[in-house]
N, C-alpha and C positions, 0 to 999 in steps of 0.2 A: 534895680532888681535884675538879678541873675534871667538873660534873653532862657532859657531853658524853663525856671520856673514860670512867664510869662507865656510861653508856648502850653507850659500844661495846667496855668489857668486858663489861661481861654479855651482849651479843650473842655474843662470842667462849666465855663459861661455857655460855651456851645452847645453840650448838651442839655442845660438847664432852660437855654432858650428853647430847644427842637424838642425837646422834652415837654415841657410845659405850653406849646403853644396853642393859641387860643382862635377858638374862630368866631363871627361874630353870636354864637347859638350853642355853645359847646366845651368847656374846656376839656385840651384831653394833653392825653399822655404815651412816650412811645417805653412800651415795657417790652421784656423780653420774646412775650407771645405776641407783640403787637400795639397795634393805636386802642387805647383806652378811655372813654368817655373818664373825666374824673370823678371822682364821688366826696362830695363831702362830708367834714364831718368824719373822717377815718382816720384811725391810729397809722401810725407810720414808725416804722424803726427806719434810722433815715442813714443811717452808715455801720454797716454788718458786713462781714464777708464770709461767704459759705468754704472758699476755699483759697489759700495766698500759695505759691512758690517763692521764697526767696534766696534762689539759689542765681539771680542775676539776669537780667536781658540777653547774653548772648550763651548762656547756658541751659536756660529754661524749656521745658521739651511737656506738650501737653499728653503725651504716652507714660508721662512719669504717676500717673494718677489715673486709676479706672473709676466710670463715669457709675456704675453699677455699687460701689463699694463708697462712692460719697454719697449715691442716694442715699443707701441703707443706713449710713450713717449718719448722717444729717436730718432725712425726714420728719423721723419724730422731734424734735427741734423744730422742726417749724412746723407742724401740724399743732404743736403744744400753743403756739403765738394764735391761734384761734378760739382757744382758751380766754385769750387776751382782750380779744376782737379788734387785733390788729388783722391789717387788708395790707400798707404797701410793706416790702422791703428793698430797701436800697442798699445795693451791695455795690460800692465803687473800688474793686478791683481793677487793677488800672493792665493794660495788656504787658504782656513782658511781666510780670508780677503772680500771670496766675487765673485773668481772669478767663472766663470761658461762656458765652452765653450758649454755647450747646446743653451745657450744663445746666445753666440758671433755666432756661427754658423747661428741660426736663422736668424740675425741681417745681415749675413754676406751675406745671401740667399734674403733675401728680398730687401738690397740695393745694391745689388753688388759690394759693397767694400769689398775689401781684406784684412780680418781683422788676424791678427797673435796676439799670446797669449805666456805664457809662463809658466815656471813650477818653485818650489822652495816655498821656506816659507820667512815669512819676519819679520825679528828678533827684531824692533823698541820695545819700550815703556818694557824692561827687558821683550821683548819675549811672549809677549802678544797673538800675531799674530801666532804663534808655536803650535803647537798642542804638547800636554804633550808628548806622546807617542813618538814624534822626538828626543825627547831630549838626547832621552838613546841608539838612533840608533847609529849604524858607519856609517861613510860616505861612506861606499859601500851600505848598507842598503837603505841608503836614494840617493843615486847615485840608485840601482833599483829603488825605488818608482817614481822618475823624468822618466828615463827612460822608464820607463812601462805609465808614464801618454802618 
């Protein structure tokens, strides 16, 4: 296996573990707005994305997109999944790609859905997606960088 796609699955392992982790009284969850008791029993859309860039890692500029103009756009869209009585949505846009939890947060605030994210790079099209600078990290390197997001 390509050392790059194994760096961005265990970014994907990583968060699924800190995501998901359990305490002995509690399962919970870290989403956008924060640690979230889990609830069961809940619909989940389990990989959506409100918003991609695919204009490349060392090109991608998050001024290219106002934050006001994807609510308005988006909202009803996910006000509509309440209809549904779905709770979570998992939007694993990957950074360098687009993601933005400033965003998801907002989004997360204004319709009260429980929106969770994730951390990692995404290796498709010879690493496109990669910011140069990862390239040359260790995998402990970049195990902080996920960490700290």
């Amino acid at each position: 296996m390509n050392n790059i796609y194994r760096i961005v699955f265990s970014g994907f392992t990583i968060v699924l573990l800190m995501s998901c982790a359990t305490s002995s009284k509690q399962n919970k969850i870290t989403t956008v707005t924060g640690e979230e008791v889990l609830s069961g029993n809940q619909r989940w859309l389990s990989h959506e994305h409100i918003l991609v860039d695919f204009s490349g890692a060392d090109s991608i500029d998050p001024k290219k997109w106002n934050h006001d103009s994807v609510i308005t756009t988006m909202s009803p869209y996910l006000e509509e999944l309440k209809s549904h009585q779905v709770k979570y949505f998992v939007d694993p846009t990957p950074a360098y790609l687009g993601r933005d939890v400033v965003l998801l947060e907002k989004l997360a605030k204004k319709t009260g859905l429980t929106i969770l994210t994730n951390t990692g790079f995404y290796g498709a099209f010879k690493n496109k997606y990669i910011p140069s600078f990862a390239l040359n990290l260790s995998a402990e390197d970049i195990a902080k960088i996920w960490i700290d997001e």
